[in-house]
PyMOL CGO cylinders between C-alpha atoms (Angstrom):
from pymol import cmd
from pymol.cgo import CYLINDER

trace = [
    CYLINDER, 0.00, 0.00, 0.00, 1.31, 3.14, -1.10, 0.3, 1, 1, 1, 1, 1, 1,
    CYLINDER, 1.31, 3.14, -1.10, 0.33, 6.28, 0.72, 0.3, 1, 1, 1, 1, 1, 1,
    CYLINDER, 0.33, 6.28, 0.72, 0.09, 9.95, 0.19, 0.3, 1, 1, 1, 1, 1, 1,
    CYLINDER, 0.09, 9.95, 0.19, -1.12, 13.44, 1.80, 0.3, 1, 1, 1, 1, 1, 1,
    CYLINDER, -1.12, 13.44, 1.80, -3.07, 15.38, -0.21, 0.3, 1, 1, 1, 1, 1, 1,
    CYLINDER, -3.07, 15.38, -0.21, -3.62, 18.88, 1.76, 0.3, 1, 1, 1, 1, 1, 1,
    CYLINDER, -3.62, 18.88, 1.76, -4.96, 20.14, -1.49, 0.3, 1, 1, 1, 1, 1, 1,
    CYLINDER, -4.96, 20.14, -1.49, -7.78, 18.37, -2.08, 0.3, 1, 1, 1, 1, 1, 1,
    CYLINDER, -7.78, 18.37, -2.08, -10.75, 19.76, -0.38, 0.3, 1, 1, 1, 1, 1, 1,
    CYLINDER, -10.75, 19.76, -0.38, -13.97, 18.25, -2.27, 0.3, 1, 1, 1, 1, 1, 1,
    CYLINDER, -13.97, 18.25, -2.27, -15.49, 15.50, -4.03, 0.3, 1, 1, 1, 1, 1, 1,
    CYLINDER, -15.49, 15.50, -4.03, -14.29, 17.18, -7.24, 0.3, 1, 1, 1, 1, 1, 1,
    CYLINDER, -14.29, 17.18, -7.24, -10.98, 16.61, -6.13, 0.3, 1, 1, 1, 1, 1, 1,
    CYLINDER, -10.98, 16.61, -6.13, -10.97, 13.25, -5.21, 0.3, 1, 1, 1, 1, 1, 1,
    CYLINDER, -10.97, 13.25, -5.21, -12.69, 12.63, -8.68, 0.3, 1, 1, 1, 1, 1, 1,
    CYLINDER, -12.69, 12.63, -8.68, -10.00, 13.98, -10.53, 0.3, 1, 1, 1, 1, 1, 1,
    CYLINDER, -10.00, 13.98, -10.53, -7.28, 12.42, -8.70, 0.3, 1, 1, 1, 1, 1, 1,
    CYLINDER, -7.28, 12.42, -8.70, -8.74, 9.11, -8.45, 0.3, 1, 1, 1, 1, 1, 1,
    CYLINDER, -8.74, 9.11, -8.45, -9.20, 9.51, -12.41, 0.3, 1, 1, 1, 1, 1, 1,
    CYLINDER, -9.20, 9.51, -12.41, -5.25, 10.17, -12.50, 0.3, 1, 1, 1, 1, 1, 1,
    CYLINDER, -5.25, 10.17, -12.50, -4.15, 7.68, -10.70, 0.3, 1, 1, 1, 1, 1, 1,
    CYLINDER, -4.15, 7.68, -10.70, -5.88, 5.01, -12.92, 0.3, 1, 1, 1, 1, 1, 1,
    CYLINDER, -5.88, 5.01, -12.92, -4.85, 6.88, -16.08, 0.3, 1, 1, 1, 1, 1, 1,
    CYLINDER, -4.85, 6.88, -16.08, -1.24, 5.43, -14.66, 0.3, 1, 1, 1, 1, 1, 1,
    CYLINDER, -1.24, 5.43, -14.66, -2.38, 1.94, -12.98, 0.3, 1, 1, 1, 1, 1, 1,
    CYLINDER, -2.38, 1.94, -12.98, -5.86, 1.17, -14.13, 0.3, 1, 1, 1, 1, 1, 1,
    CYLINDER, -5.86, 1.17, -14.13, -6.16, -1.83, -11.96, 0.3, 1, 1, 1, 1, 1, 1,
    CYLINDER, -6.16, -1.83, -11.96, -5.09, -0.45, -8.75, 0.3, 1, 1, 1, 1, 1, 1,
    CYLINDER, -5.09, -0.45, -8.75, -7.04, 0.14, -6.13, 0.3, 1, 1, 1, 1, 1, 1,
    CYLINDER, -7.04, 0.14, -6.13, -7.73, 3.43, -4.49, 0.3, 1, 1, 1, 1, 1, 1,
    CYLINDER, -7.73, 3.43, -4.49, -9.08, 4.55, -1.78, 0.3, 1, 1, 1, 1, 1, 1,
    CYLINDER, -9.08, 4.55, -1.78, -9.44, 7.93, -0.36, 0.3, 1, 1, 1, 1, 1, 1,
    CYLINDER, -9.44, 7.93, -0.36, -10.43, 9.54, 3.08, 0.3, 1, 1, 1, 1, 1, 1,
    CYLINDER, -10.43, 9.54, 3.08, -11.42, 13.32, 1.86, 0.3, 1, 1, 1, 1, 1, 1,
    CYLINDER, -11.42, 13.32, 1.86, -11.05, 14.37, 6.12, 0.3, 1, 1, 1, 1, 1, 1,
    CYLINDER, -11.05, 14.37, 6.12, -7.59, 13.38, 6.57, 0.3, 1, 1, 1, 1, 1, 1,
    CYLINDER, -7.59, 13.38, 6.57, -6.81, 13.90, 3.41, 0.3, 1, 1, 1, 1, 1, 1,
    CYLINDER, -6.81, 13.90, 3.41, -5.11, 11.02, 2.77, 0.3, 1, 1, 1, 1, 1, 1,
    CYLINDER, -5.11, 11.02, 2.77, -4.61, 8.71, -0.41, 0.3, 1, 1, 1, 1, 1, 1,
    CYLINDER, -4.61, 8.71, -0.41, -4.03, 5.23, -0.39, 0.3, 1, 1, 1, 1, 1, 1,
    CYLINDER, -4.03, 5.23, -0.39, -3.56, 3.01, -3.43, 0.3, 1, 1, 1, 1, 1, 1,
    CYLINDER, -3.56, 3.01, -3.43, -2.56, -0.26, -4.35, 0.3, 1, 1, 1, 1, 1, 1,
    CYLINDER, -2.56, -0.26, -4.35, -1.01, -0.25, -7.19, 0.3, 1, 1, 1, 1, 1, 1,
    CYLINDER, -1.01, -0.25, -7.19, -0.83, -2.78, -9.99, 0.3, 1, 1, 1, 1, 1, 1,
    CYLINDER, -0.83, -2.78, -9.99, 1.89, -1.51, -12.20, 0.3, 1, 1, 1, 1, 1, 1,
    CYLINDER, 1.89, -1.51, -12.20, 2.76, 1.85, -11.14, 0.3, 1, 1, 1, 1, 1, 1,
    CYLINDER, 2.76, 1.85, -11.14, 5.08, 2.56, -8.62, 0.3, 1, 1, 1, 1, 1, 1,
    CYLINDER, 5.08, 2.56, -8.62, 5.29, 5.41, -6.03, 0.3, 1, 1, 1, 1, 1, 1,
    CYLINDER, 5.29, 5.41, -6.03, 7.15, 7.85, -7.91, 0.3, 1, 1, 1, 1, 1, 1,
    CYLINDER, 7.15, 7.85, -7.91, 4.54, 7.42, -11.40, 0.3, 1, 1, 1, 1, 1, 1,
    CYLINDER, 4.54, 7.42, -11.40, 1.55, 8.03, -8.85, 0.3, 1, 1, 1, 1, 1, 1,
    CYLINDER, 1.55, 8.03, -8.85, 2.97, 11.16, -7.04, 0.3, 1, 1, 1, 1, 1, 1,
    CYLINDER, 2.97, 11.16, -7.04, 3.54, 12.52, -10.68, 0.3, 1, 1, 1, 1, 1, 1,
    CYLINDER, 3.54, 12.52, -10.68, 0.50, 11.52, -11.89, 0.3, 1, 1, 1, 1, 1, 1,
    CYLINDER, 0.50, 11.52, -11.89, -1.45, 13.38, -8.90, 0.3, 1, 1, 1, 1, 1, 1,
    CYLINDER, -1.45, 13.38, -8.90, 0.93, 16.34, -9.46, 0.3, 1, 1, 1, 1, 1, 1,
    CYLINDER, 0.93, 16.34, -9.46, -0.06, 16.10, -13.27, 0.3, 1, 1, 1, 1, 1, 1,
    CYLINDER, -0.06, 16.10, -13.27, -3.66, 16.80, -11.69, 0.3, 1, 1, 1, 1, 1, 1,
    CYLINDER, -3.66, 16.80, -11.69, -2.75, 19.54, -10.12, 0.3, 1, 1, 1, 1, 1, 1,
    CYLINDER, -2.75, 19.54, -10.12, -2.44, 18.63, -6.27, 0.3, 1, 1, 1, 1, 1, 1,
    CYLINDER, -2.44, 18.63, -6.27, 0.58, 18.31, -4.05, 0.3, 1, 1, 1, 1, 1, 1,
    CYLINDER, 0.58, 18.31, -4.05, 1.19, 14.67, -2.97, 0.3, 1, 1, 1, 1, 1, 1,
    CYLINDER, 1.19, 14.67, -2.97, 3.11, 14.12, 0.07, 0.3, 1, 1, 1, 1, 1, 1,
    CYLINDER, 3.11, 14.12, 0.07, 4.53, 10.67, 1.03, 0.3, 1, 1, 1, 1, 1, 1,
    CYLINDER, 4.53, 10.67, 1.03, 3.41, 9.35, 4.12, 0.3, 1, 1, 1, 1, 1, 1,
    CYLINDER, 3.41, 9.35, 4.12, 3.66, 6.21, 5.78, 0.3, 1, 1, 1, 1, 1, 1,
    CYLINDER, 3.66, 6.21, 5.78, 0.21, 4.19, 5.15, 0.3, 1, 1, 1, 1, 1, 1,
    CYLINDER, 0.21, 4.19, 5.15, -2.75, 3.79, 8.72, 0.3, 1, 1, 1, 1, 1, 1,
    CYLINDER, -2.75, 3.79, 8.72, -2.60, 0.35, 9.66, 0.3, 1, 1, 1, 1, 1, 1,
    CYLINDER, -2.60, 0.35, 9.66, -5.81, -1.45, 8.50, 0.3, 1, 1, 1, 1, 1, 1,
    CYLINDER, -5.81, -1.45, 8.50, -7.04, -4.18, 11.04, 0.3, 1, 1, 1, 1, 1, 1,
    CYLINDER, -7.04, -4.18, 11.04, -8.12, -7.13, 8.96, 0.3, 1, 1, 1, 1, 1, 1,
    CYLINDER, -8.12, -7.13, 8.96, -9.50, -8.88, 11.64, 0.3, 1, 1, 1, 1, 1, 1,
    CYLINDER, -9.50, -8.88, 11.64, -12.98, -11.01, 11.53, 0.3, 1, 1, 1, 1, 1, 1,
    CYLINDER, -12.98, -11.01, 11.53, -15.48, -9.70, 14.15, 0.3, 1, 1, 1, 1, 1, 1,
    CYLINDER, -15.48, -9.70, 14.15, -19.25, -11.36, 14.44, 0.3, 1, 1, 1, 1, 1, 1,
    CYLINDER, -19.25, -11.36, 14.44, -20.49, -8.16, 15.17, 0.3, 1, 1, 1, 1, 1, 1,
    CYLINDER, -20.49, -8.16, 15.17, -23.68, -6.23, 14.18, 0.3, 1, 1, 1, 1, 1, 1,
    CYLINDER, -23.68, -6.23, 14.18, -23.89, -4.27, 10.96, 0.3, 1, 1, 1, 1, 1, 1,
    CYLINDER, -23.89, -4.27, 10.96, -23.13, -1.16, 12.85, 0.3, 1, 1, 1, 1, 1, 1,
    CYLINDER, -23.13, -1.16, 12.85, -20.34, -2.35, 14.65, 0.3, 1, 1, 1, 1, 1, 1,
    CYLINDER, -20.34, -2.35, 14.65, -21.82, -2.95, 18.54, 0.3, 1, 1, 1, 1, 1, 1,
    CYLINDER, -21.82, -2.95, 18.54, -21.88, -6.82, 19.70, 0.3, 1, 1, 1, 1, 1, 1,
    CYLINDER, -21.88, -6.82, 19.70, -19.31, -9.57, 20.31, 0.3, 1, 1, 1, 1, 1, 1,
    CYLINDER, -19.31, -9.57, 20.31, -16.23, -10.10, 19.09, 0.3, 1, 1, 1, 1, 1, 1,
]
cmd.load_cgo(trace, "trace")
């Protein structure tokens, strides 16, 4: 995973366009963003760090590399909203 601050981007428009960039560059990786933190993750397919930075910056936003937010993976049997037993 392959992480990036985008202090820039400030709307849905933005994270439109760069989500649009980055698969210009990698069109099968996957990207997620969190507009509030303003943070970018992607897993890339082809592309490597350096092609999705420029290809952000080709958008017209200032990437930042940052080290990715860990992402627990772990099962719960909880409720759809979260609350219950693990």
């Amino acid at each position: 995973m392959i992480a990036f601050e985008v202090n820039d981007m400030t709307c849905g428009h933005c994270v439109s366009t760069i989500t649009k960039a980055l698969k210009a560059v990698d069109h099968a990786a996957k990207v997620q963003i969190d507009l509030a933190t303003h943070r970018v993750l992607v897993e890339p397919n082809s592309a490597d760090a350096d092609e999705l930075a420029e290809a952000i910056k080709d958008a017209g936003y200032s990437p930042t590399p940052v080290a990715p937010t860990n992402v627990t993976t772990e099962k719960t049997t909880s409720s759809c909203c979260g609350c219950g037993s693990r």
